[in-house]
Legacy VTK file of the C-alpha trace (Angstrom):
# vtk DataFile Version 3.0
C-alpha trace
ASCII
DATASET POLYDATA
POINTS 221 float
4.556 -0.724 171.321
1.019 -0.859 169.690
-1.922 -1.398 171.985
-5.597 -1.826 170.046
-9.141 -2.237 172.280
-11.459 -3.473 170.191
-14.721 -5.833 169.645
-15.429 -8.521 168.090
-18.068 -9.598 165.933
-18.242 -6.027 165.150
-21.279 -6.425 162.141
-22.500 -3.244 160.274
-26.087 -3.883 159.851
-28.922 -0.868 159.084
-31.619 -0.548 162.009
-34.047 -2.163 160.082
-32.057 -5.441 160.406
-30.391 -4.737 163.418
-34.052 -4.795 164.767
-35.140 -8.340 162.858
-31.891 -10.052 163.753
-32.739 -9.117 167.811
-36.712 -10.471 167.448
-35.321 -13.384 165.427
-32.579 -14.108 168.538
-35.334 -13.640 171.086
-37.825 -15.818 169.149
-34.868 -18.596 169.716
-34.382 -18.688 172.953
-37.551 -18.035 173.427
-37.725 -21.359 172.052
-35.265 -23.186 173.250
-35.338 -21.881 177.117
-39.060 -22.944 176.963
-39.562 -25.933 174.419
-36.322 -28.154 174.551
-36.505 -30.847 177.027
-33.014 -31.972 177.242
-30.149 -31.433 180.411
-26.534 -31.857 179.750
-24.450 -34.366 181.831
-22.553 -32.297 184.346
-21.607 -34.913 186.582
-18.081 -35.838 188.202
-16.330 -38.401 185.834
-17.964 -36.801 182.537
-16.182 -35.532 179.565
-16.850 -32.235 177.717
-16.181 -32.061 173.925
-16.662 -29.188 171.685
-15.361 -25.886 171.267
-16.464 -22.315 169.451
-15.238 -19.560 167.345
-14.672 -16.057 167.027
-14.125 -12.868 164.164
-12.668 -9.883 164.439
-11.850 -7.042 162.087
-9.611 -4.245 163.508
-7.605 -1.064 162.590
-4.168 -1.375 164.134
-1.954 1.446 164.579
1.682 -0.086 164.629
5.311 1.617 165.690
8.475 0.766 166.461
11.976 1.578 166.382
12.089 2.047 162.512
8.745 2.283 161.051
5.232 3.484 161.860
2.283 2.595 160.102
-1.391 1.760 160.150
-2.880 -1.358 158.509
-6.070 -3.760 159.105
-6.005 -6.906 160.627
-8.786 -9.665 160.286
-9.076 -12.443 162.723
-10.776 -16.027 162.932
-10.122 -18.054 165.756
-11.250 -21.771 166.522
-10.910 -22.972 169.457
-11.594 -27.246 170.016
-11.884 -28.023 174.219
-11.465 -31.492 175.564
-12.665 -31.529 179.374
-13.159 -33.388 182.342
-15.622 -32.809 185.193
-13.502 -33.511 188.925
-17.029 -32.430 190.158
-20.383 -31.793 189.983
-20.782 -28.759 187.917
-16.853 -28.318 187.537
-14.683 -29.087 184.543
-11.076 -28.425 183.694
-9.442 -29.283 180.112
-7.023 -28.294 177.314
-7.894 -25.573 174.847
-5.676 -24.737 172.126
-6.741 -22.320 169.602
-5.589 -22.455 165.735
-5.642 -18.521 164.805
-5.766 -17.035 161.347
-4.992 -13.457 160.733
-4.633 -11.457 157.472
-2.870 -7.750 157.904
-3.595 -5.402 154.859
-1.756 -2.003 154.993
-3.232 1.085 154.963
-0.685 3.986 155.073
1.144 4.834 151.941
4.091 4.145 152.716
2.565 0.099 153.473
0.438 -1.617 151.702
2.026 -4.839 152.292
-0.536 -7.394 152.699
0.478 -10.630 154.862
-1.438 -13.813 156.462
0.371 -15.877 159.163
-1.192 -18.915 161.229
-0.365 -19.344 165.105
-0.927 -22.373 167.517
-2.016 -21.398 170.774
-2.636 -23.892 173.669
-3.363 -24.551 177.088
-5.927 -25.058 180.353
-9.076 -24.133 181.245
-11.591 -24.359 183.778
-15.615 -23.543 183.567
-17.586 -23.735 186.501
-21.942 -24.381 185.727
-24.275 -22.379 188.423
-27.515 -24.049 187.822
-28.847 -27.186 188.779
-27.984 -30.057 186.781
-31.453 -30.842 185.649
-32.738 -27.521 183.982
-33.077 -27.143 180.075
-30.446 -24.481 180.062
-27.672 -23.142 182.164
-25.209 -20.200 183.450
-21.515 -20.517 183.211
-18.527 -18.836 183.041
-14.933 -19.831 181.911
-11.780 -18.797 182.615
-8.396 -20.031 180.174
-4.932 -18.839 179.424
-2.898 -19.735 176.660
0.894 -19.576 174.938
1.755 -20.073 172.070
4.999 -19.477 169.710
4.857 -16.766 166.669
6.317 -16.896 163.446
5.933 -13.685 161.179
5.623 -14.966 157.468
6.720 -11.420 156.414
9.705 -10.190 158.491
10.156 -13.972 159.669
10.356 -12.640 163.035
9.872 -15.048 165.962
8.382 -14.761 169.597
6.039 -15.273 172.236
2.300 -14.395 172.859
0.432 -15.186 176.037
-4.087 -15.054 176.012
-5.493 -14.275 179.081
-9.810 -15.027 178.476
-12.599 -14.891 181.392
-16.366 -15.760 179.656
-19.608 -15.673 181.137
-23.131 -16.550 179.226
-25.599 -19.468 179.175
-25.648 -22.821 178.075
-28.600 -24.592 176.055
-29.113 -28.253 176.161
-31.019 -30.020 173.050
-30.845 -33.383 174.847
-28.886 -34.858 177.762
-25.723 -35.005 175.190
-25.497 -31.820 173.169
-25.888 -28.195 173.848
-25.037 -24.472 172.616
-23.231 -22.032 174.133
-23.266 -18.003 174.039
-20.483 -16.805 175.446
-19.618 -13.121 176.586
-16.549 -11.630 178.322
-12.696 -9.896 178.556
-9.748 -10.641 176.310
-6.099 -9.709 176.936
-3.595 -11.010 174.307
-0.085 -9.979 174.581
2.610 -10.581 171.752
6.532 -9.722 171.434
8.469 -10.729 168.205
12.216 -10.639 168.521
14.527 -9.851 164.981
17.838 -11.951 164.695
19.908 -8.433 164.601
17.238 -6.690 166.895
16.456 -3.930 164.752
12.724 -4.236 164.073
11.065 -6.132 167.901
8.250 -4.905 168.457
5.371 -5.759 171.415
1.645 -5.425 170.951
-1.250 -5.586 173.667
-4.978 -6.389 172.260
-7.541 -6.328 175.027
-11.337 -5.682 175.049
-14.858 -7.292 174.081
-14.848 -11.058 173.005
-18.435 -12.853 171.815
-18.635 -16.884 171.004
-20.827 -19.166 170.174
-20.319 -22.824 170.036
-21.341 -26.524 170.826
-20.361 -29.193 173.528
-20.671 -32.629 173.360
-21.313 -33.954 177.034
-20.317 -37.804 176.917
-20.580 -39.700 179.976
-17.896 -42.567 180.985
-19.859 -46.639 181.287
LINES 1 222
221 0 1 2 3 4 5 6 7 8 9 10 11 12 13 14 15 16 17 18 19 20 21 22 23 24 25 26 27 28 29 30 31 32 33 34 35 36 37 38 39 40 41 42 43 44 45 46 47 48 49 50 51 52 53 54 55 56 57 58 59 60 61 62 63 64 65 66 67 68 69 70 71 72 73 74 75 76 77 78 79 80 81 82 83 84 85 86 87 88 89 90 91 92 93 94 95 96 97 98 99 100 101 102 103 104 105 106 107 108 109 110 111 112 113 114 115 116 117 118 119 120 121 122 123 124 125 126 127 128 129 130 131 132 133 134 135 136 137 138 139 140 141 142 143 144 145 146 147 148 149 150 151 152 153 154 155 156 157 158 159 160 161 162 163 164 165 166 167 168 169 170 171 172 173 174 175 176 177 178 179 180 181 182 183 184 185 186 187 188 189 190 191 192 193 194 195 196 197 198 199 200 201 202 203 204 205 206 207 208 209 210 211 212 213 214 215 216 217 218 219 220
């Protein structure tokens, strides 16, 4: 059993940026709460297109029956949505997620270094507080997703269930197309099976998850 809390988007960046990169951020939405004209659709019968990403960089400490080691695993996510609002202000849709990871070891005794690629899918449902005609908006999503595991390395198979609940804003550049920064709790749970049993092995990753992305509100003639 390994269990890792972590963050992502986890950036090293000296004060002296850290400080710039916060003006520059407020100097956006400074702009775009303020300047930007536009409202998204979020009318019953409207679809939702779009989607976002995340990163994530993390030292995992790994054990099982037979080995125990420590190694680094980097993370990029994408996740495409396709949605439909049943009401005003209320969507539900698919969201699958295409993950990449890349593990590098870091004990001597592994320095293996492995990539895989893993299909997630399933619903969603985001719910918009705000009235439909300001510039900008408050949300906050909530999705689960499974999705089947194949271990390029030990070509071990299983199961992994994500468990996400987001909350952030919404800006709209025009009635069509907005972007989103999203903030919230992740719980991903993974179990990999052996054909002989001798290496299975769980894992539990739960903590801070950022994204940013786009939607594409289109609205059904």
């Amino acid at each position: 059993m390994k269990k890792t809390n972590y963050f992502n988007f986890r950036i090293g960046l000296r004060k002296a940026q850290v400080f710039s990169l916060k003006r520059t951020i407020l100097l956006l939405f400074f702009i775009l709460f303020f300047y930007l004209p536009g409202f998204a659709q979020l009318d019953k019968n409207t679809w939702i297109v779009g989607g976002g990403g995340t990163f994530s960089s993390v030292n995992d400490e790994f054990s099982s029956n037979t080995v125990s080691t420590e190694y680094k695993r980097t993370n990029l996510q994408l996740s495409p949505q396709i949605g439909y609002f049943i009401k005003d202000k209320l969507a539900v849709g698919l969201k699958p997620s295409i993950w990449w990871e890349k593990d590098k070891g870091l004990s001597s005794n592994s320095l293996t270094i492995s990539e895989s690629i893993r299909l997630d899918y399933g619903p969603f449902f985001r719910y918009y507080f705000l009235p439909k005609e300001k510039p900008f908006n408050i949300l906050t999503e909530v999705s689960y997703q499974y999705g089947n595991v194949k271990d390029n390395y030990s070509k071990n198979r299983g199961t992994r269930n994500n468990f996400e609940v987001l909350v952030g804003q919404a800006v709209y550049f025009n009635s069509t197309v907005g972007m989103e920064f999203l903030i919230g709790y992740q719980n991903q749970q993974e179990k990999l099976t052996s054909s002989n049993n001798a290496s299975n092995y769980s894992s539990i990753k739960k903590g801070l998850l950022v994204s940013v992305g786009f939607q594409i509100h289109l609205t059904k003639y």
